[in-house]
C-alpha positions as CSV (number, residue, x, y, z in Angstrom):
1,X,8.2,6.6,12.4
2,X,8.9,3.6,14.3
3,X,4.7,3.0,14.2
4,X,5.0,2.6,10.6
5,X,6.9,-0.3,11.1
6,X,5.1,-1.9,13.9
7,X,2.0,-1.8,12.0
8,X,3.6,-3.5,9.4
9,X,4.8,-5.7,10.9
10,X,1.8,-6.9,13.3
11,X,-0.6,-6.8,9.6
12,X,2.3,-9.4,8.7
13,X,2.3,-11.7,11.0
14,X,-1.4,-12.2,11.1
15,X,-0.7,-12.9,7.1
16,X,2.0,-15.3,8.4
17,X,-0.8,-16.9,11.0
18,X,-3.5,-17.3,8.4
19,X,-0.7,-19.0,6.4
20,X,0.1,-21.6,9.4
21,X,-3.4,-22.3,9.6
22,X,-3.5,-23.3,5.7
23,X,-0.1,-25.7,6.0
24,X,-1.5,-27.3,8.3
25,X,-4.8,-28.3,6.1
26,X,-2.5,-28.7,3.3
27,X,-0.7,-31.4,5.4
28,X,-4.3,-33.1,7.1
29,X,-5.3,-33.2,2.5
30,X,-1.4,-35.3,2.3
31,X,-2.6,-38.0,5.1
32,X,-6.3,-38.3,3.9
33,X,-9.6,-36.7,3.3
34,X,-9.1,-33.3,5.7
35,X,-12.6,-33.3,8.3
36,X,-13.6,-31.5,11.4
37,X,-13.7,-34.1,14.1
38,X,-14.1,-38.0,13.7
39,X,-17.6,-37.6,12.3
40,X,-17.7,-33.9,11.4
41,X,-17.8,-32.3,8.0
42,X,-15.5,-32.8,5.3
43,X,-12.9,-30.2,4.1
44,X,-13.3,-29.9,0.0
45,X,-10.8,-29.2,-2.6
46,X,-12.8,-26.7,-3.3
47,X,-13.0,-24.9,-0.1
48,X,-9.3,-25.4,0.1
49,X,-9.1,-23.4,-2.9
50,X,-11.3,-20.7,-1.4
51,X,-9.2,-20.3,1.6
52,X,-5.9,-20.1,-0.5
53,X,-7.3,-17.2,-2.9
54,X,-7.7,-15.2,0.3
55,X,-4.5,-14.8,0.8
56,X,-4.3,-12.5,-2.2
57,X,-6.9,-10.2,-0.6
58,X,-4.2,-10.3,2.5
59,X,-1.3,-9.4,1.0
60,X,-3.1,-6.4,-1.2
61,X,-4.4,-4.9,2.1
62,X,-1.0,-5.1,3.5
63,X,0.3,-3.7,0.7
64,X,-2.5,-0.7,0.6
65,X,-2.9,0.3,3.9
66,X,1.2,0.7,4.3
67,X,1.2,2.9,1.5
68,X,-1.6,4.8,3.1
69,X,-0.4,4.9,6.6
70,X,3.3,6.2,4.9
71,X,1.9,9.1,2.9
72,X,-1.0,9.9,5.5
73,X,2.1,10.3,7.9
74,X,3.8,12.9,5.9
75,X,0.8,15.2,5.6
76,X,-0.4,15.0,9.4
77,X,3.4,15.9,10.1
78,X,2.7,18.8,8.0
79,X,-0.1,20.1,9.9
80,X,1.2,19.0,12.6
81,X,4.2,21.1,12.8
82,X,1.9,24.2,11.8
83,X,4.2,24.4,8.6
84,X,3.7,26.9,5.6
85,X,3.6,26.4,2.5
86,X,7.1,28.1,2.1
87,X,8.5,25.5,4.4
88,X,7.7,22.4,2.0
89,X,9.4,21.3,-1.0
90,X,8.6,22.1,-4.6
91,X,6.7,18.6,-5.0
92,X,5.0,19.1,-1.9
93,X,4.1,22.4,-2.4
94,X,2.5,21.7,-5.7
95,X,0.8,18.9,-3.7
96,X,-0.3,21.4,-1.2
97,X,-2.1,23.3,-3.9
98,X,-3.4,20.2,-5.7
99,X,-5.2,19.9,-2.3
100,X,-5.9,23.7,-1.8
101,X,-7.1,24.9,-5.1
102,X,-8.9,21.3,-6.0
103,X,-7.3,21.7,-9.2
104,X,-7.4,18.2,-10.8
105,X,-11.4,17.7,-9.1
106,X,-13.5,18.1,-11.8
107,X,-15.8,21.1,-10.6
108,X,-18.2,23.9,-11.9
109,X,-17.2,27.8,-12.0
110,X,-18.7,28.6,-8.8
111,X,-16.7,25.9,-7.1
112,X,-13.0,26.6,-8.9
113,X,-13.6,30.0,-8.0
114,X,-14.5,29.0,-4.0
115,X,-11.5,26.8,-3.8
116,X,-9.1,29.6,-5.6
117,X,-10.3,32.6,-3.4
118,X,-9.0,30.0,-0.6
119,X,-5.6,29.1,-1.6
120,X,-5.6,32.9,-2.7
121,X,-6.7,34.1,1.3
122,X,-4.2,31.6,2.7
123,X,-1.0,32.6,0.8
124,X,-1.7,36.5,1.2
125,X,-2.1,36.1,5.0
126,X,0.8,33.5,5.3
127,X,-1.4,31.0,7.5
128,X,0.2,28.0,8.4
129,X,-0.8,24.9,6.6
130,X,-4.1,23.4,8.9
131,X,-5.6,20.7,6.6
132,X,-3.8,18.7,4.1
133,X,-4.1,15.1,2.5
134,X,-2.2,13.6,0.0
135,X,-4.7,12.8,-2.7
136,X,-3.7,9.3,-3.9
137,X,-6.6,8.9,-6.7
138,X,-8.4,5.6,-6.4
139,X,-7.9,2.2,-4.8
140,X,-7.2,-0.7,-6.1
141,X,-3.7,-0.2,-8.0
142,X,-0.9,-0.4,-5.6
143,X,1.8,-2.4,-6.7
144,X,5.4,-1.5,-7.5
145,X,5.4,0.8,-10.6
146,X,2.6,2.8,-8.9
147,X,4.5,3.0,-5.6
148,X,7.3,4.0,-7.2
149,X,5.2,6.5,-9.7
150,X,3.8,7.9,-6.5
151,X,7.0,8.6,-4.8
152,X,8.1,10.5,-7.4
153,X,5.4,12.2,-7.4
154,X,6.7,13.7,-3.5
155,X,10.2,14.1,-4.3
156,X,11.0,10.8,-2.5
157,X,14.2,8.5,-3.6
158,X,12.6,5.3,-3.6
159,X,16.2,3.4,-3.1
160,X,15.5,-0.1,-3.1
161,X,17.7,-3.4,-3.3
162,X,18.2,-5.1,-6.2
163,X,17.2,-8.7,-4.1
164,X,13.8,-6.6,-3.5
165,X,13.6,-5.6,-6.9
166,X,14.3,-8.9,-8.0
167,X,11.8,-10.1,-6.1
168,X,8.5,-8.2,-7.1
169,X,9.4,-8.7,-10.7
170,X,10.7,-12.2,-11.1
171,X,7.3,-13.8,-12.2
172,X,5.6,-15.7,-9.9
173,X,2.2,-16.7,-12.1
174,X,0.8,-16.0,-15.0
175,X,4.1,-14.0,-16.5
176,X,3.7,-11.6,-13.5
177,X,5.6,-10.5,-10.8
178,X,4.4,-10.5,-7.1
179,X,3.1,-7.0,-6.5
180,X,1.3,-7.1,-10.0
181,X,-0.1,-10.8,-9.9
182,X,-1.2,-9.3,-5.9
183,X,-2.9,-6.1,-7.5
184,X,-4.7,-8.1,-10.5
185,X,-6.0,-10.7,-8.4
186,X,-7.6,-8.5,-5.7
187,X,-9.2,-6.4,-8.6
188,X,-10.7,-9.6,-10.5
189,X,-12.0,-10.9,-6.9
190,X,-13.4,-7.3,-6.5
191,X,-15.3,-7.0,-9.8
192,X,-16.5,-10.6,-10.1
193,X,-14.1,-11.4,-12.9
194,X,-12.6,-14.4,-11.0
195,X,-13.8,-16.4,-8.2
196,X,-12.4,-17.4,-5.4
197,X,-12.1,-21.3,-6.3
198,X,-10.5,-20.3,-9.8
199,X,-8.1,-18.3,-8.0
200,X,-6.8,-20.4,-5.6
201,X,-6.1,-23.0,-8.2
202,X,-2.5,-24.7,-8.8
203,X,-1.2,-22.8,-6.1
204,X,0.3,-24.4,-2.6
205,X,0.9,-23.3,0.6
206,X,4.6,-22.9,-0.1
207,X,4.0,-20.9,-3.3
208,X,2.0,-18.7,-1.1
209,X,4.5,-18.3,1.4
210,X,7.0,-17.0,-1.2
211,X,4.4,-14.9,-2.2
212,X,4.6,-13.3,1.1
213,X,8.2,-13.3,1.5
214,X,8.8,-11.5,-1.9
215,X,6.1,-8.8,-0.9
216,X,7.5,-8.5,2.8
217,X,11.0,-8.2,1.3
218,X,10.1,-5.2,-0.7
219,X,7.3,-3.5,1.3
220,X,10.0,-3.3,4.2
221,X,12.5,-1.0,2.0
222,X,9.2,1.1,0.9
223,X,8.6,1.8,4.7
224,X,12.4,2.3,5.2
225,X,12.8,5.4,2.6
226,X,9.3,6.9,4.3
227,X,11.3,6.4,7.2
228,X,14.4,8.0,6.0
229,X,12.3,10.6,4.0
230,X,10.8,12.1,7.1
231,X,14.0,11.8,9.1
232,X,16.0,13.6,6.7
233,X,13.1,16.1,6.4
234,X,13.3,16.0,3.0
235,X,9.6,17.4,2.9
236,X,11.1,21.0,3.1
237,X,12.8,23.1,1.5
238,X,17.1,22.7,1.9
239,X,17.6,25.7,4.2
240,X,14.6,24.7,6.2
241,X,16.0,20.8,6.8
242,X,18.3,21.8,9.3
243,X,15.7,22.4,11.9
């Protein structure tokens, strides 16, 4: 599970690079008109604004694709380890059949009848489990209520700090805390409801860097109970966690 980490980590720091690269604009604006080169085009306030709304866009990837790369892990460990569906937990078992039987896809007779006669042939001749995924519904939505509605959702304690707690939901703009204000931004930049130069406004380098300190604060513990989740194999059932 160490990979989970390093990935997050290394998506981090190229946040924290971007974000090194925007101070040091911020501080050419503070001594004059910003430009490339003696004679070369000028930096506008409104291209500065541009470069800070990206930022947002950063920080919900990061947020998105750890999510993804934690619950991915889970159910290739699953197939991995050739498990049945006996093995897993009661929440992972029903997710098992979720994925199985298809039975919150909206489908015809034929098809809900396909997917049944399949989770019916598996079960009777006790295969081990060789496909699986998580369904996690669609993009877009990730912040820290749906995390932590997710998690539930697996059976998995999503123990975090009251400093990281405090952090996501103290608000940071607009009355919102950092995950939400992070999840409402990218999906207003997605669907053309805000553009990038209205989104970067009022905002400074600093403010984005506590941005990213508040969201690495808490998305750290989120990887650390996946972490502690699969150690503990808490995917299976009691009597099966021992080995």
């Amino acid at each position: 599970m160490e990979d989970l980490s390093l990935a997050f980590e290394e998506r981090l720091q190229e946040i924290e690079t971007y974000l090194n690269l925007l101070e040091a604009l911020e501080q050419q604006v503070q001594e004059g008109t910003p430009q490339f080169g003696s004679n070369g085009a000028i930096i506008t306030p409104q291209q500065q604004r541009i470069l800070y709304s990206s930022v947002y866009l950063q920080l919900y990837n990061l947020i998105e694709s750890t999510v993804t790369q934690c619950i991915d892990t889970i159910s290739k460990l699953v197939v991995f380890r050739g498990l049945h569906p006996y093995d897993l937990s009661v929440e992972l078992r029903q997710e098992w059949v979720r994925f199985v039987a298809r039975t919150h896809d909206d489908l015809n007779y034929e098809k809900r009848l396909q997917f049944a006669l399949t989770l019916f042939e598996n079960v009777v001749n006790a295969l081990p489990i060789s496909e699986f995924t998580l369904e996690k519904g669609g993009g877009g939505n990730w912040d820290d209520e749906e995390i932590y509605r997710f998690t539930k959702r697996l059976g998995l304690s999503l123990n975090i700090s009251i400093e990281a707690k405090k952090a996501v939901k103290q608000p940071f703009k607009d009355d919102m805390g950092s995950l939400a204000l992070i999840r409402e931004y990218r999906n207003k930049l997605a669907h053309g409801n805000l553009s990038f130069a209205e989104c970067g406004e009022n905002i400074t380098v600093h403010d984005l860097y506590q941005l990213k300190e508040r969201v690495a604060l808490y998305m750290r513990e989120v990887v650390g109970c996946f972490n502690s989740f699969v150690e503990a194999h808490e995917f299976l059932i009691p009597e099966r966690r021992s080995t």
